[in-house]
LUMVEX-390403 format. One line per 8 residues: number of its first residue (from 1); their letters; for each residue x, y, z of N, C-alpha, C. Coordinates in Angstrom, 2 decimals. Example, Ala and Ser with C-alpha at 12.3 -4.5 7.8 and 13.67 -1.06 7.14 Angstrom:
! residues 2
1> AS> 13.19/-5.69/7.80/12.30/-4.50/7.80/13.20/-3.30/7.80 | 12.85/-2.25/7.08/13.67/-1.06/7.14/12.90/0.03/7.87
***
This chain:
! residues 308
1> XXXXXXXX> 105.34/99.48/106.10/104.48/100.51/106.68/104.75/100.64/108.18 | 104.94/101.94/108.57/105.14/102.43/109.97/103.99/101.91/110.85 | 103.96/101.24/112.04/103.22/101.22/112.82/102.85/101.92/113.77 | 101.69/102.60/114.13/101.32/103.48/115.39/101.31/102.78/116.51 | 99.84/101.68/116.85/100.06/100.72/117.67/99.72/99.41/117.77 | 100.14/98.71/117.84/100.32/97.49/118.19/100.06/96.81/119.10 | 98.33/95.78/119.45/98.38/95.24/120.45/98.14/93.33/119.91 | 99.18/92.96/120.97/99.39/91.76/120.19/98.51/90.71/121.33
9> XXXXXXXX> 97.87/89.90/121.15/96.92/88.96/121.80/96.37/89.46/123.56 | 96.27/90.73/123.39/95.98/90.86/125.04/94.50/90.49/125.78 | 94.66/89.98/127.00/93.36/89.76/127.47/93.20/90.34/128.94 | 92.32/90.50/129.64/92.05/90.93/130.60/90.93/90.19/131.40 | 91.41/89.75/132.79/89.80/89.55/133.67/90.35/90.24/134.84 | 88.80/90.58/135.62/88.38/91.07/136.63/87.93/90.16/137.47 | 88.05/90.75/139.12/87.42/90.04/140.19/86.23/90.78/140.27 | 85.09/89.98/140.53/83.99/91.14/140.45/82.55/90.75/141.98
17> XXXXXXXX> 82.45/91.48/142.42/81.23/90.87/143.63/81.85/90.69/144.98 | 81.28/90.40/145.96/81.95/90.06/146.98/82.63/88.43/146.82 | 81.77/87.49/146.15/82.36/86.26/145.84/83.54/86.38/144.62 | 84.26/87.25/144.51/85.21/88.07/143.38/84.56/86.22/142.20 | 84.11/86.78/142.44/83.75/86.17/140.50/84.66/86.09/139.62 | 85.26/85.70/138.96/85.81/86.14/137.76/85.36/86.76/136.88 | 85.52/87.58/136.22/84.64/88.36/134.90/86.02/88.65/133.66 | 85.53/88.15/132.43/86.50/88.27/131.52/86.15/89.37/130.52
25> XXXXXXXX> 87.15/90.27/130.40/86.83/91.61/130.01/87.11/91.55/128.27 | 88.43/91.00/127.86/88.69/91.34/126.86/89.63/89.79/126.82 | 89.50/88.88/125.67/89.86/87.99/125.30/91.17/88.01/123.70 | 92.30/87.62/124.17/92.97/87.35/122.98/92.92/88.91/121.52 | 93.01/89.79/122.12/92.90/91.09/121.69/93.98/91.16/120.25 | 93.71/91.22/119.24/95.22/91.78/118.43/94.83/92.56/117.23 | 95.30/94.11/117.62/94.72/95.10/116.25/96.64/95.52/116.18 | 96.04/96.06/114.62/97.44/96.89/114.70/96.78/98.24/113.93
33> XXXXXXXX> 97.69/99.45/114.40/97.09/100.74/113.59/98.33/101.21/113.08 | 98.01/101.45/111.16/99.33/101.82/111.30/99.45/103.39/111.09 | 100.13/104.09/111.15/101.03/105.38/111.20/100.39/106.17/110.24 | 99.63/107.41/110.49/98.87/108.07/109.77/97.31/107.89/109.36 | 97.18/106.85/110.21/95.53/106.27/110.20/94.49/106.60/111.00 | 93.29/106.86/111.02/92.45/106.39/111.82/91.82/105.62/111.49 | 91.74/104.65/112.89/91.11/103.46/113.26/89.85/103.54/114.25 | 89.00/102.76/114.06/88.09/103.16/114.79/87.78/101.86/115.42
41> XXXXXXXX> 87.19/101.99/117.30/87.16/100.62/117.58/85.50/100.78/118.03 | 84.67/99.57/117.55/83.31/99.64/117.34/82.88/98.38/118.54 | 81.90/98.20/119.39/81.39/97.53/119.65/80.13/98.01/120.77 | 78.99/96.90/121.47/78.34/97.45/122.20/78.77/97.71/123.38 | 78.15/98.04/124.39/78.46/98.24/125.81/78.71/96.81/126.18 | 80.00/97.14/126.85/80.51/95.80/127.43/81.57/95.05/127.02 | 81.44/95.58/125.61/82.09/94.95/124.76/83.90/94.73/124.73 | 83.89/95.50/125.81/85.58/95.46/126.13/86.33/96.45/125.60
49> XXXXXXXX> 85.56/97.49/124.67/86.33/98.50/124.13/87.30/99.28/125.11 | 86.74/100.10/125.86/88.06/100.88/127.04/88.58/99.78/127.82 | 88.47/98.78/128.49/89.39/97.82/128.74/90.97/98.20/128.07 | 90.17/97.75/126.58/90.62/97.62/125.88/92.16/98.58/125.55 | 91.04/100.40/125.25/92.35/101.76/125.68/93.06/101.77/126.22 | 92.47/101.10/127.76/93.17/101.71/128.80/94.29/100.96/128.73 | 94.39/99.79/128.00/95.06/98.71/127.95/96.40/99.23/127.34 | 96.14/99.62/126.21/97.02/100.18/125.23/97.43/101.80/125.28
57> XXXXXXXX> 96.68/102.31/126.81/97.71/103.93/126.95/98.17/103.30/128.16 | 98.28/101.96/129.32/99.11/101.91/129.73/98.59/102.12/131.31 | 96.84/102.48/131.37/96.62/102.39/132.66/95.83/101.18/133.58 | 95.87/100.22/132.09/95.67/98.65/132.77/96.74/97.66/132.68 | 97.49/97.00/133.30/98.09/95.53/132.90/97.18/94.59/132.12 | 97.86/94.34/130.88/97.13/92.86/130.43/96.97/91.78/131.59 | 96.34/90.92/131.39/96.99/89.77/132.01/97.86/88.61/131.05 | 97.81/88.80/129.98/98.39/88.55/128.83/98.50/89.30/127.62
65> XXXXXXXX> 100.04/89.28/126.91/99.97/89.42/125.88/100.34/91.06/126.03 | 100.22/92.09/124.67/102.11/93.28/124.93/101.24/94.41/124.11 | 101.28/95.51/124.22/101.28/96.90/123.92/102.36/97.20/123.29 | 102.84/97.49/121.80/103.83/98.51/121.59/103.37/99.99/120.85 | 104.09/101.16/121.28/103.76/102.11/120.37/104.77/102.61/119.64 | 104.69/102.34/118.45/105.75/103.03/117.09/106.91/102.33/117.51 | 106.43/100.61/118.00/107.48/99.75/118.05/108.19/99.69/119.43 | 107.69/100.45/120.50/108.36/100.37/121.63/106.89/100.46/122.98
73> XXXXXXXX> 107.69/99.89/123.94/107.07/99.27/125.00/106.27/100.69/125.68 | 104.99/100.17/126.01/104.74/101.68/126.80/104.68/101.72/128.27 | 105.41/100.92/128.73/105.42/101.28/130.38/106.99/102.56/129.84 | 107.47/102.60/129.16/108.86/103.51/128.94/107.87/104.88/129.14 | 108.34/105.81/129.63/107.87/107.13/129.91/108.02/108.23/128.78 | 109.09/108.02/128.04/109.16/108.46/126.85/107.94/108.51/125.73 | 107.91/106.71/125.48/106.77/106.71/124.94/105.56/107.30/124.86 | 104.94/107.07/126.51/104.02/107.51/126.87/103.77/109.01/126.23
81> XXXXXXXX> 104.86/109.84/126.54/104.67/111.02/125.87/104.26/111.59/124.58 | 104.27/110.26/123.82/104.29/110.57/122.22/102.93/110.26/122.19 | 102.04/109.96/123.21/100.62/109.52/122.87/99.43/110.55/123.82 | 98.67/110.91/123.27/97.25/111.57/123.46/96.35/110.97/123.69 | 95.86/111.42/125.33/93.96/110.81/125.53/93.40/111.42/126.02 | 92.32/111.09/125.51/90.86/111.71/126.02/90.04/110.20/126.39 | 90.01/110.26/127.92/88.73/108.61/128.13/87.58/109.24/128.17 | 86.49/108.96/128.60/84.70/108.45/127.72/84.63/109.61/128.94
89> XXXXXXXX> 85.08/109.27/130.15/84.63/110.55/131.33/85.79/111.15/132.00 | 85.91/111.73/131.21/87.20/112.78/131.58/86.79/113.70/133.24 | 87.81/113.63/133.83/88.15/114.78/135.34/88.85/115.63/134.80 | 88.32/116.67/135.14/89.66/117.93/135.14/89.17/118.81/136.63 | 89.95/119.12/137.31/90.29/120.28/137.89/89.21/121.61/138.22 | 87.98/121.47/138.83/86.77/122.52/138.55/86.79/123.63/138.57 | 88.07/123.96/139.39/88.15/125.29/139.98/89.43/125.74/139.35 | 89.94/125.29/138.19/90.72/126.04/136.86/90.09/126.86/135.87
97> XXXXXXXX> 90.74/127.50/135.40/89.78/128.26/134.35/90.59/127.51/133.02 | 89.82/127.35/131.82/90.85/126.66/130.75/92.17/127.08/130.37 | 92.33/128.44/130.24/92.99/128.35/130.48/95.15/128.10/131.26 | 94.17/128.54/133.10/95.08/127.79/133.56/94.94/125.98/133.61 | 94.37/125.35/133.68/94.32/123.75/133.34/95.09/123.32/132.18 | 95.22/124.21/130.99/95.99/123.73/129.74/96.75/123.80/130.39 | 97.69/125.54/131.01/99.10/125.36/131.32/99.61/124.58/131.79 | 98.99/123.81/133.32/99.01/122.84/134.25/99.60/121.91/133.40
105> XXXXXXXX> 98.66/121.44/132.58/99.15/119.71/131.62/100.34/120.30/130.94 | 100.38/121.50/130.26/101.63/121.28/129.54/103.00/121.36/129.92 | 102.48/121.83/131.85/103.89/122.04/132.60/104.25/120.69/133.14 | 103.37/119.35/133.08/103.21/118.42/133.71/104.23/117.52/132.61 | 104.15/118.06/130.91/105.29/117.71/130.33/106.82/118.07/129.87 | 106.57/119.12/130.63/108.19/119.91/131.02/108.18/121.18/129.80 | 106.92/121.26/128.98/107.00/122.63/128.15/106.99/123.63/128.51 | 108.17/124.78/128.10/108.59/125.73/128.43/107.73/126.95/128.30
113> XXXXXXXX> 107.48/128.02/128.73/106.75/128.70/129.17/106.20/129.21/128.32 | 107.14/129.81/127.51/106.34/130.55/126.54/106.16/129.78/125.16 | 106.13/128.95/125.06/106.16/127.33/124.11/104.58/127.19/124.59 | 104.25/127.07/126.43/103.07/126.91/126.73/102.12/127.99/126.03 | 102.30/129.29/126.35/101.24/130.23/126.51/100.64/130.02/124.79 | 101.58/130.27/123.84/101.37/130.17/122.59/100.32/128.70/122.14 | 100.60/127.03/122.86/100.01/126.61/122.59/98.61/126.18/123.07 | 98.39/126.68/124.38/97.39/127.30/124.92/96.19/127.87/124.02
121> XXXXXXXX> 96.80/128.91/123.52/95.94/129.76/122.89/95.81/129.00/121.47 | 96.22/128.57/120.60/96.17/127.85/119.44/95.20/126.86/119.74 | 95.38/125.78/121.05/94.40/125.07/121.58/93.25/125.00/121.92 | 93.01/126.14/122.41/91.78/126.67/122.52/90.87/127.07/121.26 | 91.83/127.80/120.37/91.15/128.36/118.87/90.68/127.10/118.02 | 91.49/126.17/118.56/91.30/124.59/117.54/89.88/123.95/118.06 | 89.56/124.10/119.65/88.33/123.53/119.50/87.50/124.56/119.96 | 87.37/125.80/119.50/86.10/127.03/119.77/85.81/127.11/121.19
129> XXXXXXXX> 86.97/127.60/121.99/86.83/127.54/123.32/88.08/129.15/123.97 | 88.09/129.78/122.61/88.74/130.82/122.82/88.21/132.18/124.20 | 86.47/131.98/123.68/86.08/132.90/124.43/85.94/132.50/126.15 | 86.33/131.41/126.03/86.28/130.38/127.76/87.75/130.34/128.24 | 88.49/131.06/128.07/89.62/130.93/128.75/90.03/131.49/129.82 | 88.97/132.46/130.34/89.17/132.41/131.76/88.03/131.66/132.52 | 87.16/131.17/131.65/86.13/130.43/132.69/86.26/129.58/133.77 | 86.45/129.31/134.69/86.18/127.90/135.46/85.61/126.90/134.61
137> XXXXXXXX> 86.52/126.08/134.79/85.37/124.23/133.86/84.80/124.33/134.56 | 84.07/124.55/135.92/82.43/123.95/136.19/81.56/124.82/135.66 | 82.08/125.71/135.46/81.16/126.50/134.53/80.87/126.06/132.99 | 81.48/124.86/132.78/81.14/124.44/131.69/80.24/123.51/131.34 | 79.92/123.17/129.86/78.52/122.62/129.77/79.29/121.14/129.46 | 78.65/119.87/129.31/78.91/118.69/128.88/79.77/119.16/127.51 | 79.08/119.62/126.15/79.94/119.54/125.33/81.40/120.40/125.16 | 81.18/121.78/125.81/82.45/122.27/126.26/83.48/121.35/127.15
145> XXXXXXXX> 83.64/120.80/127.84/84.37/119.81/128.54/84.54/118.47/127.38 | 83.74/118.46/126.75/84.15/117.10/125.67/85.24/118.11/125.22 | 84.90/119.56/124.74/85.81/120.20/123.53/87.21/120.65/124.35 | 87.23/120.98/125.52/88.36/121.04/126.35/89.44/119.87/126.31 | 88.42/118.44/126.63/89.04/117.28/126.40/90.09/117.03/125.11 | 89.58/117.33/124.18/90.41/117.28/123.13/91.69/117.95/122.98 | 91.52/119.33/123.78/92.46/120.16/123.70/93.40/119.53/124.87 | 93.34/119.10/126.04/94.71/118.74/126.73/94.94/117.39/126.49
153> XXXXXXXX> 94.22/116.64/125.50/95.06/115.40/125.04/96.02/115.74/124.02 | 95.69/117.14/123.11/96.80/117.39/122.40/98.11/118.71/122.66 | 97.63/118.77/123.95/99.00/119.51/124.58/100.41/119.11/124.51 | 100.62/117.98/124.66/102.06/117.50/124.13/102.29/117.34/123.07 | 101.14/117.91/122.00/101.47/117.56/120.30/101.55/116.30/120.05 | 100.80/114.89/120.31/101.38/113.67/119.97/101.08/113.23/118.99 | 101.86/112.49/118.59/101.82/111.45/117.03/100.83/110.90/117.50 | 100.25/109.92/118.30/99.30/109.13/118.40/98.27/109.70/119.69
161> XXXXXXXX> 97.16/110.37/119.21/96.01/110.16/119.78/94.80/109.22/119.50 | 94.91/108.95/121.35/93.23/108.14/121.35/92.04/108.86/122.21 | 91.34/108.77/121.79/89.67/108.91/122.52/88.72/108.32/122.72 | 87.95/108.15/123.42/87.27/107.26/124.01/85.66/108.37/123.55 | 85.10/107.58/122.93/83.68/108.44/122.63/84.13/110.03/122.85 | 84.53/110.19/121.39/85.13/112.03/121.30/83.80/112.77/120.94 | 82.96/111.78/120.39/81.63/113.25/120.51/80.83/112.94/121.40 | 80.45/112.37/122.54/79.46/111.94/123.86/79.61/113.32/124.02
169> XXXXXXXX> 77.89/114.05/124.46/77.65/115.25/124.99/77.99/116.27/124.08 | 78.01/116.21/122.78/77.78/117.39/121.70/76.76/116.74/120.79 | 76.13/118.43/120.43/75.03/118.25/119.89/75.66/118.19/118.19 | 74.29/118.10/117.18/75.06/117.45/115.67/75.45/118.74/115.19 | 75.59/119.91/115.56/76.62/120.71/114.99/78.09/120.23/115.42 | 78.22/120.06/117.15/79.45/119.52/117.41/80.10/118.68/117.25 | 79.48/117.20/116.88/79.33/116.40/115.95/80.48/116.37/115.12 | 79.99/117.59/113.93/80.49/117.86/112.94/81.56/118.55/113.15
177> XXXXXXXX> 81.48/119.34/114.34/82.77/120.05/114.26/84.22/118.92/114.70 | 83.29/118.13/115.37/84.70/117.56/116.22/85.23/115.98/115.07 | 83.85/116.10/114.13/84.74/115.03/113.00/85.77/116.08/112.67 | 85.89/117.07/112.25/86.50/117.89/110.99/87.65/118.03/111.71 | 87.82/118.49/113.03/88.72/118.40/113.49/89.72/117.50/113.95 | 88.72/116.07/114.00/89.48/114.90/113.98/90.21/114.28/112.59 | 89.28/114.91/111.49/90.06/114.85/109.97/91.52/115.73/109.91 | 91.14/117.02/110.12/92.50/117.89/110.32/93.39/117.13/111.03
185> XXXXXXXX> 93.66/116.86/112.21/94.50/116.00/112.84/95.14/115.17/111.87 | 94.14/114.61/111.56/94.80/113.37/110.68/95.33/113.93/109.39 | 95.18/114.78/108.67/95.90/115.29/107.65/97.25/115.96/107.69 | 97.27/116.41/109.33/98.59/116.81/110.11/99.36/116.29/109.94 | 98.79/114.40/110.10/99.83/113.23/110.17/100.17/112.68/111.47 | 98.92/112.82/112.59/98.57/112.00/113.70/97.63/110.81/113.73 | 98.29/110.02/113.96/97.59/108.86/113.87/96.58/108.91/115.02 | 95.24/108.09/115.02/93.93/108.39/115.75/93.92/106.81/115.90
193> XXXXXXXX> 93.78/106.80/117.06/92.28/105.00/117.77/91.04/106.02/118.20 | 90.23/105.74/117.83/89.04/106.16/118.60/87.57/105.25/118.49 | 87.16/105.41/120.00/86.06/104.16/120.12/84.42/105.24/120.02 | 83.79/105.00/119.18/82.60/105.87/119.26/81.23/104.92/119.40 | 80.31/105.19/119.97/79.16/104.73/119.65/78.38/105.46/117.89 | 78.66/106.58/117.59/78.38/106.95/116.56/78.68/106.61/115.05 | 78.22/106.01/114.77/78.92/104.67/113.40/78.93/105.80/112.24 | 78.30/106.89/112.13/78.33/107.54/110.77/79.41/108.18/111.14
201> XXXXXXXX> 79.73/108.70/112.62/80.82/109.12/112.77/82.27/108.32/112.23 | 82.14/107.11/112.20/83.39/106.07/111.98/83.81/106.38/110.68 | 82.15/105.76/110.34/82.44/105.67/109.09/83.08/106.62/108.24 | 82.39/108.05/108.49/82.88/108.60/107.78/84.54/109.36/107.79 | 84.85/109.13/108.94/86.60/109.63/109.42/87.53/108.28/108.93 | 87.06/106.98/109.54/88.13/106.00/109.84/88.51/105.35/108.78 | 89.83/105.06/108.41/90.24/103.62/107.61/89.82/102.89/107.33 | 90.33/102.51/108.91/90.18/100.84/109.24/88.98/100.81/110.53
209> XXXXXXXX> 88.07/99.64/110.79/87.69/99.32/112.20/88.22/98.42/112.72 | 87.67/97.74/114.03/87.61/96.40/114.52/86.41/96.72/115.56 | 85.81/95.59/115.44/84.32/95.23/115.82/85.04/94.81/117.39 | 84.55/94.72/118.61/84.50/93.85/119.67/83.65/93.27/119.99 | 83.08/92.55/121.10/81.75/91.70/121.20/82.00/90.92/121.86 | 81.75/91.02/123.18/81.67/89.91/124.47/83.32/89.74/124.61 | 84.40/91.10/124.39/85.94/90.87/124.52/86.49/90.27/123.69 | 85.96/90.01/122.43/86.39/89.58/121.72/86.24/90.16/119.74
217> XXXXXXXX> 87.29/90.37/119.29/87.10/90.61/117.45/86.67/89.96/116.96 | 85.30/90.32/116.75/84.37/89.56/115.53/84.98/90.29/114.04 | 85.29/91.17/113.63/85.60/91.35/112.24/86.54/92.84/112.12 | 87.56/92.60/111.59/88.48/93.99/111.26/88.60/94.16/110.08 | 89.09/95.32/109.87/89.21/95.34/107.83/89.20/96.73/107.75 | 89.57/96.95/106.36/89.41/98.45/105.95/87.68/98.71/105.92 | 86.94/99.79/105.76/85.79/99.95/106.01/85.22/99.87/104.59 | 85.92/99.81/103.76/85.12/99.59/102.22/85.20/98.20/101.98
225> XXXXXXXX> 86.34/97.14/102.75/86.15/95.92/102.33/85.39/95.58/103.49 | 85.08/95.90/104.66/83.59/95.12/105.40/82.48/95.43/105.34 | 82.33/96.70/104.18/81.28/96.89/103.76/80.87/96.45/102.09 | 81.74/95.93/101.79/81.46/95.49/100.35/80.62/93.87/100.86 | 79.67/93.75/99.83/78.41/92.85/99.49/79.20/91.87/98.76 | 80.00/91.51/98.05/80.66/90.49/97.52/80.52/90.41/95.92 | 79.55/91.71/95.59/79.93/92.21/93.87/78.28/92.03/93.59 | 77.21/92.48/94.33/76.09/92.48/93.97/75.56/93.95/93.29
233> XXXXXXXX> 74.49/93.60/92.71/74.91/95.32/92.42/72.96/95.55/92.07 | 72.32/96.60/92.33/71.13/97.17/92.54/70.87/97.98/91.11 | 69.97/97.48/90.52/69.33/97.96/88.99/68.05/98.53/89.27 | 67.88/99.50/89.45/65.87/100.45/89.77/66.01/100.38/87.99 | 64.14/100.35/87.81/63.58/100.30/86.80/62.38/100.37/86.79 | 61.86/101.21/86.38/60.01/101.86/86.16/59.17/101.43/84.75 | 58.13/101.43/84.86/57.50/101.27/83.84/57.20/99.51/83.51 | 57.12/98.97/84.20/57.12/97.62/84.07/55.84/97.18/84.76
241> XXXXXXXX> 54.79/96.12/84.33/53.67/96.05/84.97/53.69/95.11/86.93 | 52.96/95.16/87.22/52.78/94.63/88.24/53.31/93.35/88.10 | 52.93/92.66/87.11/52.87/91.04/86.91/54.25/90.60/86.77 | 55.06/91.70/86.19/56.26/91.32/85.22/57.13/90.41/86.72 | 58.11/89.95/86.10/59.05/88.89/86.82/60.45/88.60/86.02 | 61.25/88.75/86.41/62.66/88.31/85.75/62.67/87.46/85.01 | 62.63/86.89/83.89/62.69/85.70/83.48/64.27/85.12/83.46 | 65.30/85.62/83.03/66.90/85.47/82.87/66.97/87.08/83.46
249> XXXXXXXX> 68.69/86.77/83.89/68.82/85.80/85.26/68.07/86.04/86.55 | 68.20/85.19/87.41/67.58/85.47/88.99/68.10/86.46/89.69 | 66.72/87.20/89.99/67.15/88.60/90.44/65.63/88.85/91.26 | 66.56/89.22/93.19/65.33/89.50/94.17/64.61/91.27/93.60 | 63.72/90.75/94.01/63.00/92.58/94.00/62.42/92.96/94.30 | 62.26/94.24/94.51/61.64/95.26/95.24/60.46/96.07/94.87 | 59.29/96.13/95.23/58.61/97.33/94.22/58.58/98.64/95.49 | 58.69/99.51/94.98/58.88/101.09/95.64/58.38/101.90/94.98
257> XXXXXXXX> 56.74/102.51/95.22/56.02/103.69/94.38/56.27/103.52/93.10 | 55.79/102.95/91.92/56.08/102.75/90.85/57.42/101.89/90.25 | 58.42/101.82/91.12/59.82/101.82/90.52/59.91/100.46/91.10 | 60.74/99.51/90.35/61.22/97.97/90.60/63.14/97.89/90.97 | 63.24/97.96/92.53/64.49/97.26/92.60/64.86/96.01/92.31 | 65.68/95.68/91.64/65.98/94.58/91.46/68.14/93.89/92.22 | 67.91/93.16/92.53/69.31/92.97/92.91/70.07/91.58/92.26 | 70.83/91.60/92.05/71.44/90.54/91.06/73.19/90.69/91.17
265> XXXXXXXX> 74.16/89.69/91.22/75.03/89.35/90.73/75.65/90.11/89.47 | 76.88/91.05/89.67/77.56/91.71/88.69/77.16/90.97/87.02 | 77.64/89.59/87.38/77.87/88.97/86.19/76.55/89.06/85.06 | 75.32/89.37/85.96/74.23/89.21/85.39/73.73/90.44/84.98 | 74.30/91.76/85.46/73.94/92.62/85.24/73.11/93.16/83.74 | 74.04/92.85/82.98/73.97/92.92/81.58/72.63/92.46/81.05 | 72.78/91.23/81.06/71.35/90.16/80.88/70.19/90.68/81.34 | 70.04/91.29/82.82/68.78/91.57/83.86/68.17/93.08/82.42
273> XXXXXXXX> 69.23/94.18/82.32/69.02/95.20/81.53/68.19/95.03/80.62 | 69.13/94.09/79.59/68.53/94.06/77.94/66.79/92.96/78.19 | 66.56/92.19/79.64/65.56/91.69/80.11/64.22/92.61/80.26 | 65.14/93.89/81.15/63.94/94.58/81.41/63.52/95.48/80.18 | 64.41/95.64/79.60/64.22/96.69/78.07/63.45/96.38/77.34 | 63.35/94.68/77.22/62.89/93.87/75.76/61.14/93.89/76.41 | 61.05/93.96/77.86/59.75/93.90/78.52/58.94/95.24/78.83 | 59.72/96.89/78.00/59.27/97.58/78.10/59.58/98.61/79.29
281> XXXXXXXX> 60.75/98.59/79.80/60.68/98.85/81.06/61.66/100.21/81.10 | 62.14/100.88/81.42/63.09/102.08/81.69/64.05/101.90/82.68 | 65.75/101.63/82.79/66.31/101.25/83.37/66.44/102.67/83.79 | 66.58/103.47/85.43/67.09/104.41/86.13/67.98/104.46/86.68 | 68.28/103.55/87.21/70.03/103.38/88.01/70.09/102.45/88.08 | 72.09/102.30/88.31/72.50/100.45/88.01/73.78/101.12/88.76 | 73.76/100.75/90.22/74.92/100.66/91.01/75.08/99.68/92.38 | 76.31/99.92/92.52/76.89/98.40/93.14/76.42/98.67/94.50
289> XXXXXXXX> 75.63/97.22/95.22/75.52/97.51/96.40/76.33/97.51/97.79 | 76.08/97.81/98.65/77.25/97.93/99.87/76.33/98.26/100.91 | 76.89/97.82/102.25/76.07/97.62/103.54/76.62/99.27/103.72 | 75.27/99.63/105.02/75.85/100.87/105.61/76.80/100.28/107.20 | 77.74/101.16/107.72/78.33/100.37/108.71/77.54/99.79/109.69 | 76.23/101.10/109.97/75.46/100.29/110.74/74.61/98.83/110.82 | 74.06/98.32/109.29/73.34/97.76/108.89/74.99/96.58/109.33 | 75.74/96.58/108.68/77.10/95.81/109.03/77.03/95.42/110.80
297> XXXXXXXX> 77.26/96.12/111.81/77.61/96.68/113.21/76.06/95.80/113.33 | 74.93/95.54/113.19/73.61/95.11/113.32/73.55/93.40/113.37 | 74.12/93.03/111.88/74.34/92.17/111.73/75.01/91.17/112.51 | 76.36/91.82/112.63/77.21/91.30/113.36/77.20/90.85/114.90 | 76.16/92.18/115.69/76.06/92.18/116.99/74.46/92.57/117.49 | 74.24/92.49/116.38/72.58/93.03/116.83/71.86/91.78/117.59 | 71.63/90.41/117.58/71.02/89.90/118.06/72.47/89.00/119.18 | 72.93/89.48/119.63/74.03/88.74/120.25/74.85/89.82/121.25
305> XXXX> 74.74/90.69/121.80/75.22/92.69/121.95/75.67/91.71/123.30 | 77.02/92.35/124.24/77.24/91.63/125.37/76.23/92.61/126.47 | 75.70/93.75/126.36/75.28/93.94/127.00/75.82/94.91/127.99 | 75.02/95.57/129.21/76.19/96.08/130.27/76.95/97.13/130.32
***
């Protein structure tokens, strides 16, 4: 499998205060994304996530440990080119209108003129910013400038874009628009890193995650295996008296307005059924349980968050 990027054990500290303190940002770092994926990088504030980006587009030095993209080093300038960003607080230019600012970036990668104007305008149509193209960005609102953002990280067309909180400052229509558009991308066959505070957002675009937490990976994985329960599985059933109780096998439960959750072990499934049947009861649903990412993301960092 092709790799997008590759960061192999990187860490980072800071001098921080007038007594330069040490402060350790990101500890022993190692994700890999591969080629046609999105990945999503999850943690709280502090947590070392943009450290982290900036690390891997090339505008921090590790202090240890290597960046490659699609197998090659990214201080190479080449490289660089094959990759797309958008960080958490994007600058642009106030007194551009969108767009002259697209042209700007795409002349900044040597695209030819009328190569520009054409993708300009396609750019604009991609994130609903057609009717703003002669505006001035200060004339723009928070989520227009998120939606601009998107558009001159993909001015050079790159195989690998990252973003740094791609929906901060859109409301849940934009939300939605800017998953769908982050799905399109990816069906293009651009590979995506992106760090969100929005977990339904992850969830529902990304692969793969990796958790951070005080600079460090508490848990990576595809998102169906860190959300899988380990084969437990949730049986609702009505009609059963107050008193009733599992007798075979052991199974926690729930009562909810009439209806009895019960939770139990795959293996037992069977048994719990023909249990509640023989006791009168009406089985309604029998499916497997699974964390939501957040309830996951809670667990993991909820009583422990670095904070900051």
């Amino acid at each position: 499998m092709d790799i997008a990027l590759e960061l192999e054990h990187l860490s980072k500290s800071y001098k921080v205060g007038w007594r330069k303190t040490e402060r350790t940002a990101v500890v022993d770092v190692s994700l890999t994304v591969p080629a046609g994926t999105v990945f999503g990088l999850l943690g709280p504030n502090g947590a070392g996530k943009t450290t982290t980006i900036k690390m891997a587009v090339g505008f921090l030095h590790p202090d240890s440990g290597s960046v490659h993209i699609f197998g090659q080093e990214t201080l190479d300038p080449k490289v660089r080119a094959r990759i797309g960003f958008l960080p958490e607080s994007p600058y642009f230019y106030p007194h551009l209108t969108a767009g002259k600012a697209l042209d700007f970036y795409a002349r900044l990668f040597g695209i030819e003129r009328a190569v520009r104007r054409e993708r300009v305008k396609r750019l604009l149509e991609m994130v609903g910013l057609s009717d703003a193209v002669k505006l001035p960005l200060n004339k723009f609102s928070k989520g227009m400038l998120q939606r601009f953002g998107i558009a001159q990280a993909l001015v050079n067309d790159p195989e690998l874009l990252i973003v740094d909180e791609p929906a901060s400052g859109l409301d849940p229509i934009g939300q939605v628009e800017m998953r769908k558009l982050l799905n399109s991308l990816n069906e293009e066959g651009k590979s995506i890193l992106l760090s969100s505070h929005y977990l339904s957002e992850v969830e529902n675009i990304c692969h793969e995650v990796a958790v951070l937490n005080k600079g460090k990976v508490i848990a990576r994985g595809k998102i169906e295996d860190l959300l899988d329960t380990g084969g437990a599985y949730s049986v609702m059933a009505s009609g059963l008296p107050k008193s009733w109780r599992p007798v075979e096998p052991p199974a926690r439960q729930e009562r909810l307005n009439g209806t009895v959750r019960l939770t139990v072990e795959k293996k037992y499934v069977g048994s719990l059924i023909a249990n509640v049947q023989s006791s009168g009861g009406l089985i309604e649903d029998v499916r497997k349980v699974t964390k939501t990412l957040e309830e996951l993301f809670v667990d993991l960092v909820g009583g422990d968050a670095s904070g900051g």
